[in-house]
N, C-alpha and C positions, 0 to 999 in steps of 0.2 A: 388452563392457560399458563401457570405461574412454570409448572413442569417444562414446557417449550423453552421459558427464557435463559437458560446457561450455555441450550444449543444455537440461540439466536443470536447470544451476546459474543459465544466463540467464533460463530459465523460471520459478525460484525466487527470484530478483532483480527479474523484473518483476510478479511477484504479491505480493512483499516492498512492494514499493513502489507499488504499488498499494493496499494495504492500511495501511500508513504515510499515504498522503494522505487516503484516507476518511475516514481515524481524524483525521487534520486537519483538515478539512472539519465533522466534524460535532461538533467540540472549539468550532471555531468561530460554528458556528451556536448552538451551545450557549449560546454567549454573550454571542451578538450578540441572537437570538430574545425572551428573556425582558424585556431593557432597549427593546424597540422598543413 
């Protein structure tokens, strides 16, 4: 099991952070959108 978890934790760091920039991105738009 223990072998799986570096590929689980990287997988779970690149969907972490995947999901952190979205969530920026459309923080962004947010705010940019309405004043254009």
């Amino acid at each position: 099991m223990f072998e799986y978890l570096p590929e689980l934790m990287k997988g779970l760091h690149t969907s972490l952070t995947l999901t952190v920039a979205s969530l920026i991105v459309a923080l962004i738009l947010a705010l940019i959108l309405p004043s254009s």
